[in-house]
C-alpha positions, 0 to 999 in steps of 0.5 A: 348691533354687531352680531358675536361668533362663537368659535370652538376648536382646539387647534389654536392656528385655526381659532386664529385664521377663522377669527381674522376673517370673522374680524375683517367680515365686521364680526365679533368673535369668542374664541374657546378650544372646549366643549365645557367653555362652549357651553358656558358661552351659550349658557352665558347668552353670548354668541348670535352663531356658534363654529365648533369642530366636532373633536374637541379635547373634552367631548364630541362636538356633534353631541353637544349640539342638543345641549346647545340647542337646548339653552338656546332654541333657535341657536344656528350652530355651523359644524366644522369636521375634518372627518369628512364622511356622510355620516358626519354631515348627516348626524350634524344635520340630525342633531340640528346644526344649521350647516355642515363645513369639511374642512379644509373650508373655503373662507369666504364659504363660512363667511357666508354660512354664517351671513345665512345664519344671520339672516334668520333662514330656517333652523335645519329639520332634524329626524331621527334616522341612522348613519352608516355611510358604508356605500359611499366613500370620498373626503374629496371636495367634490363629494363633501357637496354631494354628503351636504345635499344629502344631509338636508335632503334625507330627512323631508320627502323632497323629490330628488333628481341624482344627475351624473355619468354612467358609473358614478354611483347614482343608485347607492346616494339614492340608497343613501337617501332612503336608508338614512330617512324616516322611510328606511324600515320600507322598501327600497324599489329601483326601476331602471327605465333603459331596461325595461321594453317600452310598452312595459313600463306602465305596467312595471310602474303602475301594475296591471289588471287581469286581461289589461293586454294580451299575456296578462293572465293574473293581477300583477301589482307594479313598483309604485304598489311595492314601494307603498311607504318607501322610496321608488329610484326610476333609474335613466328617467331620461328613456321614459316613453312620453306616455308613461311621462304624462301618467307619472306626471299625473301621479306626482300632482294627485298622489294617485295612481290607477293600475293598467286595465283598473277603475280603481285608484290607489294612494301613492305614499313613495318618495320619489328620487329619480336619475339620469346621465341624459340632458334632458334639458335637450330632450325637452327641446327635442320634443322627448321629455315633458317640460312639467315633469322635469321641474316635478321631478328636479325639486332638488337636482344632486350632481355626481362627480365624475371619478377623474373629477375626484382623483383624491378619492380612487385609493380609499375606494379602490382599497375598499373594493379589494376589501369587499372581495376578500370579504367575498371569497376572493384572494386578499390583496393590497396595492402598492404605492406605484399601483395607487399611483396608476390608478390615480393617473387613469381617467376612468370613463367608466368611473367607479364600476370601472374601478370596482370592475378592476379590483375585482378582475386583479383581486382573482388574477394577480398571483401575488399578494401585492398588486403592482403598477405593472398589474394595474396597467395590464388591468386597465389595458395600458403601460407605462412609457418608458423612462428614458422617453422625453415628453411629448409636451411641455408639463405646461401643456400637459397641464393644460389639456388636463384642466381642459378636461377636467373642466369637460368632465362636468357637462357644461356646469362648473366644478365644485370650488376651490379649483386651484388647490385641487388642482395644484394638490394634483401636480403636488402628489407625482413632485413629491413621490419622484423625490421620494423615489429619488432619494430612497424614501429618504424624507430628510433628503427628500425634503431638501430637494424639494427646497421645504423642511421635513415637518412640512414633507411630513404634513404634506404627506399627511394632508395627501394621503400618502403613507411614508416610506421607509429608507432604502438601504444601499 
């Protein structure tokens, strides 16, 4: 039998696009822009799965997914959300969808959420956790994966590996992870493994015995102890000496750990999230990373975007650090739309502590209240060549060498799809602002040097995040 999407949202282009491919897929499919004609669907026993946008024209699309689930145990609901924030994915996850899409979505990405749907995969586990999502900022593809491996994994105490360069943010998604989970209300402690000296580090986990070495004068208790009930993040595991590995090992397969000097074992009741910028699969080649370990510890390994792979990102966040400054103490400042442009461009090899680090040196030295393109690069150490210079190469081979690097950018692993669009939104952004420019912010003139109409320069500038200037008067 031919199973029925239901498919619930109130812009009438989408209802059409999803239900053609849906069509084509060899569904059946009911269309309805409501929550109440949504609910009368289910209620009606119509639909084998369920698309609902969460903003609806009368009501919240998250919020009727408990009254969904309540007509229909076992319902799989597919959540679509142009509000693509981690508290979104996380409360989708919370109410019981069975999977979370940003939108815009691949096509064939929902196609298949909904054959997994079908195939009767286990209803998503909910528990009742909150959902500030204020550490972590992002609408970019790259970080909508990274909001949907969170969303599954805070609820169950699944042991999380957070893999990504230096300055990407390891420890706030592990903060994330924990503040979001049933372990929120204990501890949060973090060890970082490259900062602590090599014979330390069993004591630093596992505490110490008066006596144990030379120097221990008194009982000291270790980080799984302070953890007890919470989370424990063992930052740049990849620097664990290989003694410590085995008695970290021993501890995730018996949930018992013995402190330095003791007899006596304790329970370890932590979860376990663990990070590294380090391939430890050549560590574990090399001899220097045990094997049983990796595959203990990477039960669900959850990549970081390096943040020249997620250049849509760098406005909102470099906003939000000048934000925190001021909040702070630090003079306020705003950026203009040349600076944004700047900080778009750069590759950011320090990533976001690099961009942290920038917002906060310009929030203290810039003297105006505005921060320019020129404040940005003097920032960053660089300037802008000058407008008369040709090119050095061809656009195609600019081009080139910055999708060679991107694709660099990700270790060897394939970036998140729905490279094209991505990519072309990267050439689409500068065209469009040279022709701002050109045209003294003029969005009619502007739209006509660019060959399109003005409602689409509009609904670009919209989709790029770019905010519209006004007219320069001559």
């Amino acid at each position: 039998m031919t199973a029925t999407v239901i498919v619930a949202d109130d812009d009438a282009a989408i209802r059409t696009v999803v239900r053609q491919a849906l069509v084509r897929a060899g569904y059946e499919v009911r269309l309805t822009e409501t929550a109440a004609g949504l609910v009368k669907l289910v209620s009606d026993g119509v639909g084998d799965v369920v698309i609902s946008d969460v903003i609806l024209p009368d009501g919240n699309g998250l919020e009727t997914i408990p009254t969904l689930l309540a007509l229909r145990p076992g319902l799989r609901i597919i959540v679509m959300s142009a509000q693509n924030t981690l508290s979104t994915a996380v409360r989708a996850t919370e109410n019981g969808a069975f999977d979370y899409l940003p939108k815009p979505f691949d096509l064939n990405e929902l196609i298949q959420s909904v054959a997994s749907a079908l195939e009767g995969m286990g209803e998503a586990e909910v528990a009742e956790f909150g959902s500030d999502d204020s550490a972590l900022i992002g609408r970019s593809p790259a970080m909508q994966d990274v909001y949907r491996i969170v969303a599954r994994v805070v609820p169950n105490d699944l042991t999380v590996m957070i893999l990504g360069e230096s300055g990407t943010g390891k420890e706030l998604v592990a903060r994330a992870i924990h503040d979001m989970g049933p372990r929120a209300a204990r501890p949060f402690i973090a060890l970082n493994m490259a900062a602590i000296p090599r014979e330390l580090i069993e004591s630093e986990l596992f505490g110490h015995e008066r006596g144990a070495f030379t120097g221990a004068a008194a009982r000291a208790s270790g980080k799984f102890e302070q953890a007890q009930g919470g989370t424990l993040f063992l930052d740049e595991i990849g620097d664990m000496p290989i003694d410590a590995q085995t008695r970290l090992l021993r501890v995730l397969q018996t949930g018992e750990f013995t402190a330095v000097g003791g007899t006596r074992s304790q329970r370890a009741d932590v979860r376990i999230v663990s990070a590294t910028n380090q391939d430890l699969v050549g560590l574990i080649e090399a001899g220097r990373f045990r094997e049983d370990l990796y595959y203990r510890l990477n039960v669900v390994p959850l990549p970081l975007p390096p943040l020249r792979a997620r250049s849509e990102d760098i406005p909102a966040l470099a906003r939000r650090f000048l934000d925190t400054a001021a909040s702070e103490g630090l003079p306020r400042k705003t950026l203009d739309r040349h600076a944004v442009e700047a900080l778009r461009r750069h590759s950011w090899p320090g990533n976001v502590r690099e961009l942290e680090n920038l917002m906060r040196r310009l929030a203290v030295l810039e003297r105006g209240d505005i921060i320019t393109a020129a404040a940005v690069q003097a920032g960053l150490g660089t300037r802008a060549a000058p407008a008369s210079l040709a090119p050095a190469a061809t656009l195609a081979d600019a081009a080139a060498a910055h999708i060679a690097a991107y694709f660099q950018g990700f270790g060897g692993n394939l970036p998140p799809d729905g490279v094209y669009d991505r990519l072309l939104a990267e050439v689409e952004r500068p065209l469009i602002l040279a022709c701002l420019d050109a045209t003294g912010g003029n969005q009619l003139k502007a739209a006509k040097l660019l060959g399109i109409n003005r409602n689409t320069l509009r609904r670009k500038l919209n989709d790029l995040g770019l905010e519209p200037q006004p007219a320069r008067r001559s």
